[in-house]
C-alpha positions in Angstrom: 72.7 104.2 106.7 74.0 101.2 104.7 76.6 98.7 106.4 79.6 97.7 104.5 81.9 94.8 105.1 85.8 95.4 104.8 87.7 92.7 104.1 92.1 93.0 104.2 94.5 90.3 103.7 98.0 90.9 104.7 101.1 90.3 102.9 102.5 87.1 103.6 105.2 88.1 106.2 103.7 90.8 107.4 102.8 90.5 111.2 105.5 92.8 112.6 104.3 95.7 110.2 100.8 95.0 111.5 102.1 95.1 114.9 104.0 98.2 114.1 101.4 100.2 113.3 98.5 98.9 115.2 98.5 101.9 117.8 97.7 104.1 114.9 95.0 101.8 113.4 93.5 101.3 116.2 92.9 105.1 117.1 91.9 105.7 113.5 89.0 103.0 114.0 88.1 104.6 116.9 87.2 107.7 115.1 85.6 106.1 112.1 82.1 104.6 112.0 82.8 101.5 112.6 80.1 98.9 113.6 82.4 95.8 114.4 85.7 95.6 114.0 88.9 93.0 114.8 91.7 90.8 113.4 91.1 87.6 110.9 93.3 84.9 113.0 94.6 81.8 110.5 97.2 79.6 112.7 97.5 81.3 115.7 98.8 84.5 114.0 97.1 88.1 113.1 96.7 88.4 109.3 94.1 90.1 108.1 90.9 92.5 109.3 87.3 92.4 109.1 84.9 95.5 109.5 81.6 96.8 109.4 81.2 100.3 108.5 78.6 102.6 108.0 78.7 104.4 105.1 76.9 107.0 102.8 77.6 104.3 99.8 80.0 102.5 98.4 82.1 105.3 97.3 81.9 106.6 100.7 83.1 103.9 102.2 86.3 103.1 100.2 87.4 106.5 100.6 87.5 106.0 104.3 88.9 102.1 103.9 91.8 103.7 101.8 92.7 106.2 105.0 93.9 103.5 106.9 97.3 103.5 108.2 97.5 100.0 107.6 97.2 100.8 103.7 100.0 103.6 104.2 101.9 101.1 105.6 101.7 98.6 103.0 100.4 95.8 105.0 97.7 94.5 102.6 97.9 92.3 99.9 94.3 92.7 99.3 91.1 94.6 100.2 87.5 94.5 99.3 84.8 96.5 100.5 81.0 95.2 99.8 77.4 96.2 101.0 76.5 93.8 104.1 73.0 93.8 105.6 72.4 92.7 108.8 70.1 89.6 109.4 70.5 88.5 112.9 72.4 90.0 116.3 
């Protein structure tokens, strides 16, 4: 099954919405098929996400992206989902 990388930017500001809603995010990751999964760190402070998914394709794999409660909670400023393949690890 392909791999696809998910890369999310927050809103500038945003860290106490991330915090917010990170219980929920976290469970929904849980029960998604995710390969790797954790928080892009820039001075010390949460503010954005990485992940590797599996998924049928790419269609596939944004519908799930677009499920996540951080999107509902308007936490991104930007996401983009592209095919990865693995190479070494």
């Amino acid at each position: 099954m392909p791999l696809f990388a998910v890369i999310c930017r927050d809103n500038p500001g945003a860290l106490q919405t991330r915090l917010d809603t990170r219980p929920a995010h976290v469970d929904w990751l849980k029960a998604g098929p995710v390969r790797l999964a954790g928080p892009l760190v820039e001075d010390g402070e949460m503010r954005g996400s990485l992940l590797v998914i599996e998924a049928d394709d790419i269609e596939a794999a944004n519908a799930w992206v677009a499920t996540d409660p951080y999107t509902a909670a308007g936490l991104f400023a930007s996401v983009e989902v592209i095919e990865w393949r693995k190479v070494i690890g």
